[in-house]
N, C-alpha and C positions, 0 to 999 in steps of 0.2 A: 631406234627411232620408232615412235609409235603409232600407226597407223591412225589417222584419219578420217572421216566418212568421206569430208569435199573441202572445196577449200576454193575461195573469193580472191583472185587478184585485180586488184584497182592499180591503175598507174597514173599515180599525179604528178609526175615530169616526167618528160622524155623529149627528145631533140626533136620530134616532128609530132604533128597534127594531122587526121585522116579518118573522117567518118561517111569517106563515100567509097573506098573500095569494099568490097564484099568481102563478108569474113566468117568463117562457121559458126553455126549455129550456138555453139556454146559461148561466142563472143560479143558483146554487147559494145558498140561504141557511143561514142563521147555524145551524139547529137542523139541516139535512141537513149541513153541515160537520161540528158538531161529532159526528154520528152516527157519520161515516165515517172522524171518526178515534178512536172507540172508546169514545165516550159510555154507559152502560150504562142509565142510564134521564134521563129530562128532570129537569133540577135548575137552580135558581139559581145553585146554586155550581160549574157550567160557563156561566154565559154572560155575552155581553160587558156592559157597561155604555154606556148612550147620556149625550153630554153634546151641548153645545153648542162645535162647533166639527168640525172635518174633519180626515181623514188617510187616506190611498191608498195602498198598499203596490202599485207595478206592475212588472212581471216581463215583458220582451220575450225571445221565444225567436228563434232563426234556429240554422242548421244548424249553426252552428262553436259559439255560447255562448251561455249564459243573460246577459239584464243586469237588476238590480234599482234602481229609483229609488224613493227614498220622498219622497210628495206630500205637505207639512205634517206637522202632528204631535197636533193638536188642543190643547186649553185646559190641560191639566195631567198630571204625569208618570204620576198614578194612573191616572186611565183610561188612556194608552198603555199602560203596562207592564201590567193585567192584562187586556187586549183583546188584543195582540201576546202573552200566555202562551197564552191560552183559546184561542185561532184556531191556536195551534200556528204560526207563522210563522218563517222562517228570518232576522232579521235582522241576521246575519253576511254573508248574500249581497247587502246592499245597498249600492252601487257608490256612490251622491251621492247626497244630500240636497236636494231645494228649497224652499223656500220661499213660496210665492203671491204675498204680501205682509203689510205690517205689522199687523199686529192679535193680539190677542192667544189667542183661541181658537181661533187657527192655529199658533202659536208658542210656544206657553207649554210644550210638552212637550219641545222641540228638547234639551236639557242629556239629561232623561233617556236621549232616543232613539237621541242618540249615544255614549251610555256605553252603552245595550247593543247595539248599530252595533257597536262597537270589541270588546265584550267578546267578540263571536261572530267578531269578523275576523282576532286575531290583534293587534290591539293599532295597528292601520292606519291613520290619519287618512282622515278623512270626507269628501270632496270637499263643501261645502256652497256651496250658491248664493246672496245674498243683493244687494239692492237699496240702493242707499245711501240713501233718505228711509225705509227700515223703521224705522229705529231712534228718532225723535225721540217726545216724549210728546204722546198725542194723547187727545180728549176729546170728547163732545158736550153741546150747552148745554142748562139746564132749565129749565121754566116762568119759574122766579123769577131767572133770568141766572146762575145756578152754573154752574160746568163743573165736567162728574164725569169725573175721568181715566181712563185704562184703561192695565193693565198693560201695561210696557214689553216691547218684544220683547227677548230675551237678545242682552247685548253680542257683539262679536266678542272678547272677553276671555273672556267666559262659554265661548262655544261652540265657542271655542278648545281651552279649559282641557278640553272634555266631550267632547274627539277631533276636530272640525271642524279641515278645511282651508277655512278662509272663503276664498269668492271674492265680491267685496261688487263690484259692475258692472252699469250701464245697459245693456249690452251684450246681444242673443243671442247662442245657445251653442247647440252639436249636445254631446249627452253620450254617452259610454259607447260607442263605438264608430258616433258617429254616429245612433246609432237614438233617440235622445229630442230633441226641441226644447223647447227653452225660450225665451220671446218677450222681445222686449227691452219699449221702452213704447207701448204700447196705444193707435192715433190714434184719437179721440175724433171720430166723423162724423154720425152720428143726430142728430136732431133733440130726440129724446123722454129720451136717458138720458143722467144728472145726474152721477154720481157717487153720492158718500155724502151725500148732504143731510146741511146741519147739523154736518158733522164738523170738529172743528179740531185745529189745531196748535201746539204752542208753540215761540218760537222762541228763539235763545242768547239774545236779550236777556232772557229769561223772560214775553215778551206771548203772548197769543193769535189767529193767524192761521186764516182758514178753509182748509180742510184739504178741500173736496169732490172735487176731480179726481182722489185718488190715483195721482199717477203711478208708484209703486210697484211696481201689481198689474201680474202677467204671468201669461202661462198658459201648460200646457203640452200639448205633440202628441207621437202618434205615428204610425206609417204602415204598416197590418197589409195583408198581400198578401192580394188578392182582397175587400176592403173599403175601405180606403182612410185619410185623416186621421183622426184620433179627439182630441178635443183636451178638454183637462185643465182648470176653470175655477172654482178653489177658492169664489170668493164674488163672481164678475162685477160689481166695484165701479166697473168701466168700463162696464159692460153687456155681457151676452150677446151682443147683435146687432153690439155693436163688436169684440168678439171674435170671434165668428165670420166678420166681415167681413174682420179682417185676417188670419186664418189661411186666410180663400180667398184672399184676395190674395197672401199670402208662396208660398205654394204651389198655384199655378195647376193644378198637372201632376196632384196630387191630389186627387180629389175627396173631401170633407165625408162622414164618413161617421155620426159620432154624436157628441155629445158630454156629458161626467160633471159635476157639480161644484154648487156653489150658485150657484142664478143669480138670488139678492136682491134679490125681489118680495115680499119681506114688509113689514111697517110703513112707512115713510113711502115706499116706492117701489110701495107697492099700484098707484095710480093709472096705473104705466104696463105693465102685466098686458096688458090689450089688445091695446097697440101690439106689446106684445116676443112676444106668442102670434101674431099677424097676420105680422109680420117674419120668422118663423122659417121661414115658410115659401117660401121664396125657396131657402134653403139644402136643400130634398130631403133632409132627414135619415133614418137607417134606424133609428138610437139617440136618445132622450133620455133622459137618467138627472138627475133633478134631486135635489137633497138638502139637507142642509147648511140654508141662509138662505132657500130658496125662498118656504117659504110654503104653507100648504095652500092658501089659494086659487089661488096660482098652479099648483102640480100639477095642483087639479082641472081648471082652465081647460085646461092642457096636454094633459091627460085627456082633455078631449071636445072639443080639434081632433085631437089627432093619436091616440089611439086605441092601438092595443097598442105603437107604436114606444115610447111612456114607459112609462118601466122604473125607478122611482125605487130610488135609492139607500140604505140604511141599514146601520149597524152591523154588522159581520159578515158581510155578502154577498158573493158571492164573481163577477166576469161572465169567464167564460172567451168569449176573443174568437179 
């Protein structure tokens, strides 16, 4: 993976909204953004909208060229498109597309993102990355034995037709002149973390199978000089600490230097808060940015081991690294 000079994360979805706590100096929020690019007084009708679900617009610089990767896309095309207007975003400069994994408040926006990908590029196909077990229909079970489906990710027909160059692969991949990694499948080594409790899947025969290990999910890195990996980890349905664990492993040479994303400690994965706040600390982080699926108790708990390095994530925020 190629080092870097810096590198721009914009976050145009995320489950909450918050531009009045204080946040370090390297973090710009949603109401100083939209100041500086010419806001004339605080209004509604300049700011973004919070949903449920994730998306990261990130921008690696080095001396010869900029590269733009967009991280997800969040739950639906409405919120992208006026979150990606209001932030003022260039996304004609973005180079590929990934994916996290299947689900749909990470996906559901993909059609529109890359129609306006293409509109700003010149009409380009989308380099997009996608996983082959994203795509099948998945559900979790309730009380009285229903399964409540959840929207399917958009076909490779869909995202085809919406400017994607699908790349559908188990495989990792160095993107964009080497500077982005994207991880192939995530070995599962903890003790403590599950997957998705509860989740399942249906199969061609039209049954339903459990669906917990998502082998799907991947995360993604990057490697900014004079800090080190920074890695990417949309809704850690592997777990946080399995992830982290193999992005020290893949990459020995760099050291762990922060890491973004949801790391889904909320509802039925409350219980292992403890473990993954204890664990984390092995890896010497200088970042945590949690958001997305976390969880307020997990924040808080993150909050009072580790202190200023959490720096949570929302809507509109902008971390120049």
């Amino acid at each position: 993976m190629r080092v870097v000079d810096t590198a721009e994360v914009i976050f145009l979805v995320d489950n909450a909204t918050d531009s009045l706590s204080s946040s370090p100096g390297f973090v710009e929020t949603e109401f100083a953004r939209l100041r500086r690019r010419g806001m004339p007084w605080l209004s509604g009708k300049c700011l973004c909208c919070a949903a449920h679900g994730l998306s990261c617009l990130i921008t690696v610089r080095t001396a010869s060229a900029n590269r733009t990767l967009l991280f997800d896309t969040g739950p639906e095309e409405w919120v992208f498109e006026r979150n990606a207007v209001r932030l003022g975003v260039d996304l004609g400069e973005v180079g590929a597309v990934m994916l996290s994994h299947g689900h749909w408040d990470h996906a559901g926006a993909m059609p529109r993102a890359l129609q306006m990908i293409t509109m700003g590029n010149g009409g380009r196909p989308v380099p997009t990355y996608m996983h082959p077990d994203m795509f099948a229909l998945r559900a979790t079970k309730s009380a009285d034995g229903q399964f409540r489906p959840m929207e399917l990710v958009p076909s490779v027909e869909v995202l085809s037709g919406s400017g994607a160059d699908v790349i559908v692969t188990r495989d990792e991949q160095l993107l964009l002149d080497e500077t982005f990694y994207v991880s192939g499948e995530i070995p599962r080594v903890t003790r403590f973390e599950r997957g998705f409790p509860g989740q399942y899947r249906q199969t061609a025969a039209g049954n339903w199978e459990l669906d917990e290990v998502m082998p799907d999910e991947r995360y993604l890195a990057i490697n900014v000089a004079g800090k080190g990996q920074i890695v990417f980890t949309a809704c850690s349905h592997a777990g946080l600490i399995n992830v982290l664990t193999h992005a020290r492993a893949r990459f020995p040479e760099i050291p762990l230097y922060g890491v973004f994303g949801g790391f889904h400690l909320s509802g039925v994965t409350e219980p292992i808060i403890p473990e993954t706040v204890e664990a984390l600390a092995q890896f010497d982080l200088q970042l945590i940015s949690p958001g997305h699926c976390t969880g307020w108790r997990a924040v808080s708990a993150l909050a009072a081991a580790y202190g200023e390095t959490v720096a949570p994530s929302v809507v509109g925020k902008t971390f120049l690294l």
